[in-house]
C-alpha positions in Angstrom: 0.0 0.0 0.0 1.3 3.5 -0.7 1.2 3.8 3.3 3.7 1.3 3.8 6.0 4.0 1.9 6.2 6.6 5.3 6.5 9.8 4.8 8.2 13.5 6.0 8.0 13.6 9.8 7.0 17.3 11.2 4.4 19.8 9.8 4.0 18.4 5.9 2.8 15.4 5.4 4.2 12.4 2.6 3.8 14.1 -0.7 3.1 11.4 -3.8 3.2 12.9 -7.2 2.0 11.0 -10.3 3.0 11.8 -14.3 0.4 11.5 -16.9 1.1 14.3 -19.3 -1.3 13.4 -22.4 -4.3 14.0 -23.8 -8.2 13.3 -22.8 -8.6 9.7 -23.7 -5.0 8.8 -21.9 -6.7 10.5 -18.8 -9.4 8.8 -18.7 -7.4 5.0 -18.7 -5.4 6.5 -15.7 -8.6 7.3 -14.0 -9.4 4.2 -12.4 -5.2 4.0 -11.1 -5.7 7.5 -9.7 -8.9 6.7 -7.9 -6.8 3.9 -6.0 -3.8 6.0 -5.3 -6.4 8.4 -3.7 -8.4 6.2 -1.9 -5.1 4.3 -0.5 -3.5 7.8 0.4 -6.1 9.5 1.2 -4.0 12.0 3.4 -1.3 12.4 1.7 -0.6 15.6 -0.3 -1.3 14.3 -4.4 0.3 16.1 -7.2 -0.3 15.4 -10.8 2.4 16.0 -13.5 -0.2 17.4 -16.5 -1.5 20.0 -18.8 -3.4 22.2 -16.6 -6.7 22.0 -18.3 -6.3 18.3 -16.0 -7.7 20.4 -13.5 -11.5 20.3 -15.0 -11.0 16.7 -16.1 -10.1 16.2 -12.2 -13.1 18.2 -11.0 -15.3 16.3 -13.3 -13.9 12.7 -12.5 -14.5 13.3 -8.4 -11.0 13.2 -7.9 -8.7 15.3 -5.3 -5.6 16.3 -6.7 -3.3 19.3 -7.5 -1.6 19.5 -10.8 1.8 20.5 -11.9 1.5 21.8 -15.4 4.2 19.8 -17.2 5.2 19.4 -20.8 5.0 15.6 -22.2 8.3 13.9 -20.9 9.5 17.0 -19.0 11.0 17.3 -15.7 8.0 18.5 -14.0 9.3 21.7 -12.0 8.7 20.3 -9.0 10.3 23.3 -7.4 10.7 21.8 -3.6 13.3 21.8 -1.1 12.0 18.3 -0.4 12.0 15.6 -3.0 7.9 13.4 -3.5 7.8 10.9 -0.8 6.6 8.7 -4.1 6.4 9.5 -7.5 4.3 6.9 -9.5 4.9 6.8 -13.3 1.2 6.7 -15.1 2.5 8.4 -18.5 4.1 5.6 -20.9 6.3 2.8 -21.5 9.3 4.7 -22.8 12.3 5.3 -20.8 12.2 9.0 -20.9 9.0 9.9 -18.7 10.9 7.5 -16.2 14.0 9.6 -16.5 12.1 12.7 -15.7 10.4 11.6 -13.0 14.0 10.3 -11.5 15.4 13.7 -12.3 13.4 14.8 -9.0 15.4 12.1 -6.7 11.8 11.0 -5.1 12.5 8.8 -2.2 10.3 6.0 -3.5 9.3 5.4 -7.3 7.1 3.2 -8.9 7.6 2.7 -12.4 7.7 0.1 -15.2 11.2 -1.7 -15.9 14.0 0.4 -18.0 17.0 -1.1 -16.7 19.5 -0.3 -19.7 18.4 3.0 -20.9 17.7 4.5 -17.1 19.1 2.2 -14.7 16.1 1.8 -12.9 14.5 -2.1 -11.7 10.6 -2.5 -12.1 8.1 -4.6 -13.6 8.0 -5.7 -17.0 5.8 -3.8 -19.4 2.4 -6.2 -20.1 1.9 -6.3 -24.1 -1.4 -6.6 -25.3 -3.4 -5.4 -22.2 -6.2 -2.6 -21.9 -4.3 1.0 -21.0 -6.8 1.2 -17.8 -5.1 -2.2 -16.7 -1.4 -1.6 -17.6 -1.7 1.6 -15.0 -3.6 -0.5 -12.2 -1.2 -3.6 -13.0 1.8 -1.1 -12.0 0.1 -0.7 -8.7 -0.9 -3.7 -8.0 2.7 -4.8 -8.2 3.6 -2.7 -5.6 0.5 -3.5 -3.6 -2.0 -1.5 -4.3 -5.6 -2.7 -5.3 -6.9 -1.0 -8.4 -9.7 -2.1 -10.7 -9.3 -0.8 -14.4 -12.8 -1.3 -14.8 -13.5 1.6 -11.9 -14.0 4.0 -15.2 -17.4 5.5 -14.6 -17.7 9.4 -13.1 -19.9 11.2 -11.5 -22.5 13.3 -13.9 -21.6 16.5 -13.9 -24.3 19.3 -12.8 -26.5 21.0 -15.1 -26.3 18.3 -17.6 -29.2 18.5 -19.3 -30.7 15.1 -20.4 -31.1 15.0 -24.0 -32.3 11.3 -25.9 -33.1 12.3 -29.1 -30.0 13.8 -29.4 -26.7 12.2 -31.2 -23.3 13.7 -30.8 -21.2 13.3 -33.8 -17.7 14.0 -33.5 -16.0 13.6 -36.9 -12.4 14.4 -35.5 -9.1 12.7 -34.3 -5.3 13.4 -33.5 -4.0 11.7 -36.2 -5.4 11.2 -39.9 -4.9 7.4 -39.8 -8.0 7.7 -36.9 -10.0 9.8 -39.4 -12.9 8.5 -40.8 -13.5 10.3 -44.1 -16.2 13.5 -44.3 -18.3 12.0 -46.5 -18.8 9.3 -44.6 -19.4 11.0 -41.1 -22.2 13.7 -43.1 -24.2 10.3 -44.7 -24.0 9.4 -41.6 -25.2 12.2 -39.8 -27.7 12.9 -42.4 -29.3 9.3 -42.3 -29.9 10.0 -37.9 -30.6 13.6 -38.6 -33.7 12.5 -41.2 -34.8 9.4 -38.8 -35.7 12.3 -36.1 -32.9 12.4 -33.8 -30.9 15.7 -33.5 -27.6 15.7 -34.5 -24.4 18.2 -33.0 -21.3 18.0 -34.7 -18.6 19.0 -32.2 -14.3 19.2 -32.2 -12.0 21.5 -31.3 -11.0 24.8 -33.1 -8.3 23.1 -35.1 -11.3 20.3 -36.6 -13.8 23.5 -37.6 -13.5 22.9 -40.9 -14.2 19.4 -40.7 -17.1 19.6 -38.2 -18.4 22.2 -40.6 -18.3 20.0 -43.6 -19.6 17.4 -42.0 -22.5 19.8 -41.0 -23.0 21.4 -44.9 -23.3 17.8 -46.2 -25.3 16.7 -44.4 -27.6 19.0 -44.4 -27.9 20.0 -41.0 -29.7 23.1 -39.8 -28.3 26.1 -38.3 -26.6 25.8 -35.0 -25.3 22.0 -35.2 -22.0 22.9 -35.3 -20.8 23.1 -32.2 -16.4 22.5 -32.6 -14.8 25.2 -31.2 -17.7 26.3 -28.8 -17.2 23.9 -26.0 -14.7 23.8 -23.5 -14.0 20.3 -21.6 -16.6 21.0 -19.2 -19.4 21.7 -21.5 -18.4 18.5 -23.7 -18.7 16.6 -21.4 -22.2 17.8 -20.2 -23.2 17.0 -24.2 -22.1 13.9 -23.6 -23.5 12.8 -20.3 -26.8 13.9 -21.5 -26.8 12.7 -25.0 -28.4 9.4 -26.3 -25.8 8.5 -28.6 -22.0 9.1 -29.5 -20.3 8.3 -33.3 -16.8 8.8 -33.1 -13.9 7.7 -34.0 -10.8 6.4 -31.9 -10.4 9.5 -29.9 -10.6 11.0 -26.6 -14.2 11.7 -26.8 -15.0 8.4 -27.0 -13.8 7.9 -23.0 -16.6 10.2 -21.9 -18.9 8.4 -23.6 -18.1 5.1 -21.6 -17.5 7.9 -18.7 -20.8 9.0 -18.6 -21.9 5.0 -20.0 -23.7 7.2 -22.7 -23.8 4.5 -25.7 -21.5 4.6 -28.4 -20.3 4.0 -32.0 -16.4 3.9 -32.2 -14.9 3.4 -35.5 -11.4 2.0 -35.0 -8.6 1.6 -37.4 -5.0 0.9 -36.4 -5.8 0.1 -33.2 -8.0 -2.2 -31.7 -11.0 -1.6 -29.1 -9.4 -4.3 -27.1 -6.5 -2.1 -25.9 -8.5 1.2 -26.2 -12.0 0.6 -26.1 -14.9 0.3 -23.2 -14.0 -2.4 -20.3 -17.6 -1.4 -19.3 -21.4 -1.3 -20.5 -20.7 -3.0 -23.7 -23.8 -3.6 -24.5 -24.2 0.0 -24.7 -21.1 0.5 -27.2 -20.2 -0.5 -30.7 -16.9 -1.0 -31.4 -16.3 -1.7 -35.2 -12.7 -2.9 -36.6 -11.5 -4.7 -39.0 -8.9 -6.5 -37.4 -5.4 -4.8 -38.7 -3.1 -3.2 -36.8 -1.2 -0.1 -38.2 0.3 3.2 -37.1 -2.3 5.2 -35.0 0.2 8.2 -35.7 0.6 7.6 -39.5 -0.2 11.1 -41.7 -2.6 8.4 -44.1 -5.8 7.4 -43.0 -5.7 3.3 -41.8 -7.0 0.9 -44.5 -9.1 -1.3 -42.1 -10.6 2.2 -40.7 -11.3 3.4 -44.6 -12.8 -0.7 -45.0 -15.8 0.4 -42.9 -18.6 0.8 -44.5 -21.8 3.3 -43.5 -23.9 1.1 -43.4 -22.0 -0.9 -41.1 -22.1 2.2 -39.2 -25.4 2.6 -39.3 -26.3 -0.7 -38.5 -24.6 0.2 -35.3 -26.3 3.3 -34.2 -29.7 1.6 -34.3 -28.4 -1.5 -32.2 -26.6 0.7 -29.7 -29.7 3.3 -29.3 -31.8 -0.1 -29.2 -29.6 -1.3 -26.3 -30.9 -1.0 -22.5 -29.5 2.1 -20.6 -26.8 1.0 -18.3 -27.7 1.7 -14.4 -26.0 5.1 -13.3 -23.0 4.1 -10.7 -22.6 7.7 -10.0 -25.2 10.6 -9.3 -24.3 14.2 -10.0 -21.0 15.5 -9.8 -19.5 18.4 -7.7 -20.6 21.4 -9.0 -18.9 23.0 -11.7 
């Protein structure tokens, strides 16, 4: 347990700092190792090493945390006489989010084995495993019960409950996870003609592309919502929605947040490592079974072999599916 560690004796308590520098969807997976750091330090002083817009995704998880606003594979500027009591590696398998984290001398660090290009004795990375369960593996190594299934969170206030209404969010990091246009807008088109009400939402870089989405499909005034939203009122859109298409992006984890049901288009990747460990009855995860480079500049072939139809197909079975019983009730207010 991270008790067994001790801490500072005096006025400051142990101090246990975690790293997990990435986007929305790699939050999410590190939610459920988070909650079990928490709950088994529950007076400990807890830092996370992040962007700072963390901070809502914190807030709207129910979690008690501070973050350090760090670069990906920085040293976080930890800016302490004292060193953490523990610092817990959450942010990758390569050896230089390890080195950073060493950089800060912590008296105790957990972290996955890199013991030629940093020196440093651990476990062995597990291949093939959900990213919820590699982070909750790493603790449970050292002791510490986590369940990589613990990914629901609370709903956040003010959400407005919404069941006619389908989120479509055409968008992703890379454009190997980028479903074409056309394909999102027939899509969007076919649920916006069956009676539902379709957003199209993104960030301000994926305007464009929301907005095309939008023009062929024929959407009305309004439905365009990328750009608009910040964290917090995305994640009231999806909370309250009655359907999600996406593709393999970070939106997709609120969706399984929230267990608001889901289409998921993967393509390099599979579900298996990226996809709900909960409510699947509630999510559709379509992919064609190749592997490729999530970070490649062309878009996936298996993700370009899915069909609308297929897609479509999906949406009706997933809006068909029983509602999953809500775990949490309202959030904290934000």
């Amino acid at each position: 347990m991270v008790g067994s560690v001790g801490g500072r004796t005096g006025g400051h308590g142990p101090v246990l700092l975690a790293l997990r520098a990435l986007g929305l969807g790699d939050f999410a997976t590190a939610v459920p190792a988070l909650r079990a750091l928490e709950r088994s330090a529950p007076s400990w002083r807890r830092v996370l090493a992040g962007p700072p817009w963390y901070r809502d995704l914190l807030a709207l998880a129910g979690l008690s945390w501070e973050v350090l606003p760090t670069e990906p594979l920085a040293v976080p500027g930890w800016g302490s006489a004292s060193p953490p009591d523990l610092a817990v590696n959450l942010h990758g398998r390569g050896p230089e989010s390890t080195a950073a984290l060493a950089a800060l001398s912590p008296r105790v660090m957990w972290a996955f084995g890199h013991r030629t290009a940093v020196g440093r004795e651990g476990p062995d990375w597990p291949p093939g495993v959900h990213d919820a369960e590699v982070w909750c593996r790493l603790l449970r190594e050292h002791g510490t019960v986590a369940d990589p299934t613990d990914l629901r969170w609370p709903r956040p206030v003010r959400t407005t409950r919404l069941p006619d209404t389908v989120i479509v969010h055409p968008g992703a990091a890379a454009p190997s996870r980028r479903w074409p246009v056309e394909r999102f807008a027939r899509v969007a088109r076919h649920l916006a003609g069956s009676g539902l009400r379709v957003l199209v939402t993104g960030s301000r870089q994926e305007l464009s592309r929301a907005e095309a989405v939008a023009v062929e499909a024929g959407l009305g005034p309004g439905s365009v919502l990328a750009g608009r939203t910040g964290l917090v009122e995305l994640a009231r859109l999806v909370a309250g929605a009655g359907l999600l298409v996406c593709g393999d992006t970070g939106v997709g984890h609120l969706a399984t947040a929230y267990s608001t049901p889901s289409v998921r288009l993967f393509g390099p990747v599979s579900p298996e490592l990226w996809g709900p460990l909960v409510d699947r009855d509630s999510h559709r995860c379509l992919w064609a079974g190749r592997r490729g480079d999530p970070h490649s500049e062309h878009l996936d072939p298996g993700l370009e072999s899915i069909g609308v139809e297929e897609v479509l197909a999906a949406c009706a079975a997933a809006l068909d599916a029983p509602a999953p019983s809500p775990v949490y009730g309202e959030g904290p207010g934000r």
